[in-house]
N, C-alpha and C positions, 0 to 999 in steps of 0.2 A: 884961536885954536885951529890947527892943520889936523885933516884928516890924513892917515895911513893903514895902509895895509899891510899886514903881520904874516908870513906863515911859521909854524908850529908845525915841527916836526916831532910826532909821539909814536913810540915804538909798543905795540901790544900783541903777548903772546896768549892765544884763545886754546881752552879744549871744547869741544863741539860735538853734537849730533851729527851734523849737520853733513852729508858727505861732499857738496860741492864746496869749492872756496867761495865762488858767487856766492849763495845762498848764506856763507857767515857775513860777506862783506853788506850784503845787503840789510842784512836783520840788524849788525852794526850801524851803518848811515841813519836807518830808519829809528833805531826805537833807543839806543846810545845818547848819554849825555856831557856834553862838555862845561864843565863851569869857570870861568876869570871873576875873576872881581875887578869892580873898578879901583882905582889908587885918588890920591889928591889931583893928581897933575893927567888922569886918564878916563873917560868913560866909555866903558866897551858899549858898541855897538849891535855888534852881531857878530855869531859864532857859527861857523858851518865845518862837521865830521867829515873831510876830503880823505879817502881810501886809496892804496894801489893795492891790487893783488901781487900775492909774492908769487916767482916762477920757476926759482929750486929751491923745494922742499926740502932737500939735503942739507941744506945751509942753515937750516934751523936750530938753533940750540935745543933739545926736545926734553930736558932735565927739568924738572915744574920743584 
């Protein structure tokens, strides 16, 4: 069996307290859960929550 690394790109739109972007991204990485499951032919390893902040706000679909 070969080891590989995956990224996963997942799109989430939040509403928030929270007034800084830092401050949702953070409270996201830290206390956020991602779950895979292993398959016959796969056993996941490790999962790590990787964040960018978004930088126009405008762009955002804002319809919930």
């Amino acid at each position: 069996m070969k080891y590989e690394t995956l990224f996963i790109m997942v799109r989430v739109q939040v509403h928030t307290s929270h007034s800084q972007i830092s401050e949702v991204v953070r409270e996201v990485e830290n206390h956020s859960k991602m779950i895979l499951s292993d398959t016959a032919n796969i056993n996941i390893l490790e999962t790590e929550i990787l964040l960018s902040r978004v930088r126009n706000v405008k762009n955002i679909n804002h319809q919930l």
